[in-house]
C-alpha distance (Angstrom), angle and dihedral (degrees) to the residues before:
residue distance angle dihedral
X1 . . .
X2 3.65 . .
X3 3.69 117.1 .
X4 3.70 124.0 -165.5
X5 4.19 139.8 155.6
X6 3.46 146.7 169.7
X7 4.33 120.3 -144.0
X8 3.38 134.8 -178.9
X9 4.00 111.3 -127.1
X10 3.30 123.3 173.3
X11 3.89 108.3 -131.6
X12 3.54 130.4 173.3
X13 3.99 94.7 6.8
X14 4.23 79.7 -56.6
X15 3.75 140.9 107.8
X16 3.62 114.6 -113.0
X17 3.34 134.9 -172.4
X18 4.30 107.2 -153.6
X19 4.18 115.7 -176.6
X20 3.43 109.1 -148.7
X21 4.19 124.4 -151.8
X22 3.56 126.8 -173.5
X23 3.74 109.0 -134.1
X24 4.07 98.6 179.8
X25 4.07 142.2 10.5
X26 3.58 122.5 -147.3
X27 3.39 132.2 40.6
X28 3.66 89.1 -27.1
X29 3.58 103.5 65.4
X30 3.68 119.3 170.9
X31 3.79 132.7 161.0
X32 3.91 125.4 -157.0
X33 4.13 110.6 -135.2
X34 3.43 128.7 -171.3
X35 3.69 128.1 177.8
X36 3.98 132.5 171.5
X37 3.96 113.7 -121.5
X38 3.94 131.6 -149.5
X39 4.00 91.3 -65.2
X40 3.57 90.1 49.5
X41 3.92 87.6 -113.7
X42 4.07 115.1 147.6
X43 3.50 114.4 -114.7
X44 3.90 115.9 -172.4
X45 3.81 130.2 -177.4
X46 3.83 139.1 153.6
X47 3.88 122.6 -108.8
X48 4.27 117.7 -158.2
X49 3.97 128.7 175.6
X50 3.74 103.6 -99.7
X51 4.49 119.3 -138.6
X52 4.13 86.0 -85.5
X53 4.50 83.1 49.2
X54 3.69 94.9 -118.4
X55 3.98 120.5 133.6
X56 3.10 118.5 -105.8
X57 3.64 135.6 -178.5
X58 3.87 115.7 -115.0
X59 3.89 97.7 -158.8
X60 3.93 116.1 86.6
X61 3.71 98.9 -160.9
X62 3.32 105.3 62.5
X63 3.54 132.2 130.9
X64 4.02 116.1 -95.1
X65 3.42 101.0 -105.7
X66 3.49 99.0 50.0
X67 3.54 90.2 59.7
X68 3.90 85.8 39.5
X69 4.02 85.6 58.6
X70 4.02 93.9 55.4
X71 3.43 101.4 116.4
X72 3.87 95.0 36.3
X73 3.75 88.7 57.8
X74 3.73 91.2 42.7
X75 3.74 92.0 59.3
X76 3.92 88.9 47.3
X77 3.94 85.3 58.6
X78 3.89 91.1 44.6
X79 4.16 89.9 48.4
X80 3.93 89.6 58.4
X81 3.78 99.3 45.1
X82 3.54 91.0 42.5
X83 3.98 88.2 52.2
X84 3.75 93.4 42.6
X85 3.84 93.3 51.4
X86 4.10 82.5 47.6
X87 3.56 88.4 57.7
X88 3.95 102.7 48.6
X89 3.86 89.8 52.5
């Protein structure tokens, strides 16, 4: 199944708009992101649970509030799953 979204998270004292892939099921579970920035330049990266199952972006160079906005776009990824799985029960 492929699973993909767009949310609105306010980041940096700014509206953006993050589109969210799912790369993987499983244990392995990995969503593509991409999300423009100030310039209006793309910038694309991966985001995986970590051992402690936090999100966490995969991408070192990245600007600082997109790693800043880690756990905001984690729970965006949990709030889809978690309505997905509502919706096949």
């Amino acid at each position: 199944m492929n699973i993909y979204f767009s949310k609105i998270i306010k980041v940096a004292d700014r509206l953006r708009e993050f589109n969210f892939r799912q790369l993987s099921s499983g244990e392995d579970l990995r969503y593509h992101v991409d999300v423009t920035d100030e310039r209006g330049n793309r910038l694309i990266f991966n985001m995986y649970k970590d051992s402690t199952s936090h999100w966490k972006t995969a991408s070192q160079k990245l600007p600082l509030w997109v790693h800043n906005a880690e756990e905001l776009l984690g729970s965006a990824i949990d709030e889809e799953l978690s309505q997905i799985n509502h919706s096949k029960q």
